[in-house]
C-alpha positions as a Markdown table, in Angstrom:
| # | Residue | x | y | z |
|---|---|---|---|---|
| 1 | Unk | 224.0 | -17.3 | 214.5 |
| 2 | Unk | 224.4 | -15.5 | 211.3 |
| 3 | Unk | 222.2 | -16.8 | 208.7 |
| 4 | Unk | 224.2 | -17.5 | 205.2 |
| 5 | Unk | 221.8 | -19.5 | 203.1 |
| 6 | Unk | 219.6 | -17.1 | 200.5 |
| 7 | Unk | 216.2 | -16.6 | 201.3 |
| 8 | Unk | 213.8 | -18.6 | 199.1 |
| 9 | Unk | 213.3 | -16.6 | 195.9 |
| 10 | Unk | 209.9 | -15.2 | 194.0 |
| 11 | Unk | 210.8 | -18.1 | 191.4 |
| 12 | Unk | 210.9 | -20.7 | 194.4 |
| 13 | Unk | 207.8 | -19.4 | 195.8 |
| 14 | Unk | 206.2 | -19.4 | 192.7 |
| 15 | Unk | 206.7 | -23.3 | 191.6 |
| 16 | Unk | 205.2 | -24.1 | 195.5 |
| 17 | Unk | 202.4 | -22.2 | 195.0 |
| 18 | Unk | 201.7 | -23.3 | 191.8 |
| 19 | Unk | 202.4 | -26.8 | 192.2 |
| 20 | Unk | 200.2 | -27.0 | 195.7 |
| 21 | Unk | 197.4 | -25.5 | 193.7 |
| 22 | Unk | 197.7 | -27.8 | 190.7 |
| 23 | Unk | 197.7 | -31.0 | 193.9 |
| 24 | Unk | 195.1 | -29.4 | 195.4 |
| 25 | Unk | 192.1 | -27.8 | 193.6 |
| 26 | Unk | 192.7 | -24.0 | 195.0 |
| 27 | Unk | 195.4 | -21.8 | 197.0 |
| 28 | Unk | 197.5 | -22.9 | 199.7 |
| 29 | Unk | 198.7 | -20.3 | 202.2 |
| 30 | Unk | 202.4 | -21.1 | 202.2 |
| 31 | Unk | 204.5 | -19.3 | 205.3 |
| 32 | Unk | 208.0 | -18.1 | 205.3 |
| 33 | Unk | 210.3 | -18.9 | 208.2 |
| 34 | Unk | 214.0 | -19.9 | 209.6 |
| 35 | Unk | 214.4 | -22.7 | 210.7 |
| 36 | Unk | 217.8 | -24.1 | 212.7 |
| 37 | Unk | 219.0 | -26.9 | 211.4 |
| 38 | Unk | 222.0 | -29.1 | 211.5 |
| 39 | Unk | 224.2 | -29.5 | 208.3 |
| 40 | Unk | 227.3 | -31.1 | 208.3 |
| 41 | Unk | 227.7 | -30.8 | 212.3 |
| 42 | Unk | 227.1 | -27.0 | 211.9 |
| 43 | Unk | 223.9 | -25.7 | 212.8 |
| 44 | Unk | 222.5 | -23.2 | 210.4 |
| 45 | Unk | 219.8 | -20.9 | 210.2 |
| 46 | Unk | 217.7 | -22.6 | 206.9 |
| 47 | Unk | 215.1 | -20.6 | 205.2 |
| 48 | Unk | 212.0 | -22.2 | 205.2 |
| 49 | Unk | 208.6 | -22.6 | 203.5 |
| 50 | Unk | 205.4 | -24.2 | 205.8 |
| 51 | Unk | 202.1 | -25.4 | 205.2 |
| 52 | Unk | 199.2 | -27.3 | 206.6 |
| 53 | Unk | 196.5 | -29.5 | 204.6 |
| 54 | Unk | 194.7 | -31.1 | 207.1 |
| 55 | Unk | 195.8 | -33.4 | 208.5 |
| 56 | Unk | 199.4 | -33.0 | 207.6 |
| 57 | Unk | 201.9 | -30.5 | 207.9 |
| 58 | Unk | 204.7 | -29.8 | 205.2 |
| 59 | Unk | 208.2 | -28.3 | 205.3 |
| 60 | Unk | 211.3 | -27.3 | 203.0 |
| 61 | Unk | 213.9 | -26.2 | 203.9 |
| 62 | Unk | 216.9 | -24.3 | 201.7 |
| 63 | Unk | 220.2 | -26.0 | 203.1 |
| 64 | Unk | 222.2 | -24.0 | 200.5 |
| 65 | Unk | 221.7 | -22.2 | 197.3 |
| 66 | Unk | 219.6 | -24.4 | 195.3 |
| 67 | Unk | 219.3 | -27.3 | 197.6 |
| 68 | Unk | 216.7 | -28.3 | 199.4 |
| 69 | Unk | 215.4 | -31.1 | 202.4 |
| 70 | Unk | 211.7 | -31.8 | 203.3 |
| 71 | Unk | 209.5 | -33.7 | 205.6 |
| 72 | Unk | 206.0 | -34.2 | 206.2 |
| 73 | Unk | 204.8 | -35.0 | 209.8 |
| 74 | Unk | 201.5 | -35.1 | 211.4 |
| 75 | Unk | 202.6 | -34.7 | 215.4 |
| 76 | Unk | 206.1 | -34.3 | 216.9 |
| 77 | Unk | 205.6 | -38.1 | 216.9 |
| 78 | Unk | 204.8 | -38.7 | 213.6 |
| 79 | Unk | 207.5 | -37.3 | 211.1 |
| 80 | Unk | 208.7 | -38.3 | 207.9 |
| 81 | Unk | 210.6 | -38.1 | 205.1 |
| 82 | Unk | 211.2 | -38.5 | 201.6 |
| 83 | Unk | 214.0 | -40.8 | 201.7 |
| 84 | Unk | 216.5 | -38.9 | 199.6 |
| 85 | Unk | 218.4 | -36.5 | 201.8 |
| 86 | Unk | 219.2 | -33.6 | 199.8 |
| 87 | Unk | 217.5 | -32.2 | 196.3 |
| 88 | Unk | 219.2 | -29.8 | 193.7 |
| 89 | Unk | 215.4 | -29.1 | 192.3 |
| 90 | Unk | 213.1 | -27.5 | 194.3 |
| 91 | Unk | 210.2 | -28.9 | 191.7 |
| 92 | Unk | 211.6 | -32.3 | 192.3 |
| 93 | Unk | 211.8 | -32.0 | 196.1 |
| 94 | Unk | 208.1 | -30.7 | 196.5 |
| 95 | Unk | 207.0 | -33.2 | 193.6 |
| 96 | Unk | 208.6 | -35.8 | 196.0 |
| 97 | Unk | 207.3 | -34.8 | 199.4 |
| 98 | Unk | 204.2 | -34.7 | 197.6 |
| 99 | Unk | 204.0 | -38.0 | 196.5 |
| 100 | Unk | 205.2 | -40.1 | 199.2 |
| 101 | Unk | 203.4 | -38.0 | 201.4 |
| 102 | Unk | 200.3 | -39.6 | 199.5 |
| 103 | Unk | 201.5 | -42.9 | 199.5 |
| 104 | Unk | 201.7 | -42.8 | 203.1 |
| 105 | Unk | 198.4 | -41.7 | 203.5 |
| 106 | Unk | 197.5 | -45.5 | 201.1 |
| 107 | Unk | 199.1 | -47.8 | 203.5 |
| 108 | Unk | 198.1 | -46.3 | 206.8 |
């Protein structure tokens, strides 16, 4: 599969890595990868950006240029999401994950 979606740029990178610091206290190693996912019954190679703060692992993926999809999970059993499928911010969309990600962790 040919991958057609931009890579995430140094801008993108930047607001994560800022905005995981600012959450939590120091630096976050964030990790690059592709990811296949389905969009519109095609499936796509997605850039994507991965971390892990224990015990939870984050994802984002680029579905296009400029939009963006997340989840959260902490198993292949456990996976959520933010409840809005699609984002046209990538500072929304990790503001987002961020904070229902927390609000999970209130009610469980």
């Amino acid at each position: 599969m040919i991958k057609t979606i931009p890579d995430f740029d140094g801008s993108e990178i930047w607001t994560i890595r800022t905005t995981l610091k600012e959450r939590y206290g120091q630096n976050i190693e964030v990790q690059l990868a592709d990811t296949q996912v389905t969009l519109n019954n095609d499936n796509l190679w997605c850039p994507t950006v991965y971390w892990y703060v224990e015990p939870v692992h984050f994802v984002i993926f680029k579905t296009g240029l400029g939009n963006y999809r997340c989840n959260f999970f902490y198993n292949e059993n456990e996976q959520y999401g933010t409840g809005i499928e699609e984002f046209d911010n990538i500072s929304e969309c990790l503001v987002t994950l961020l904070q229902v990600q927390q609000e999970h962790e209130k009610t469980t």
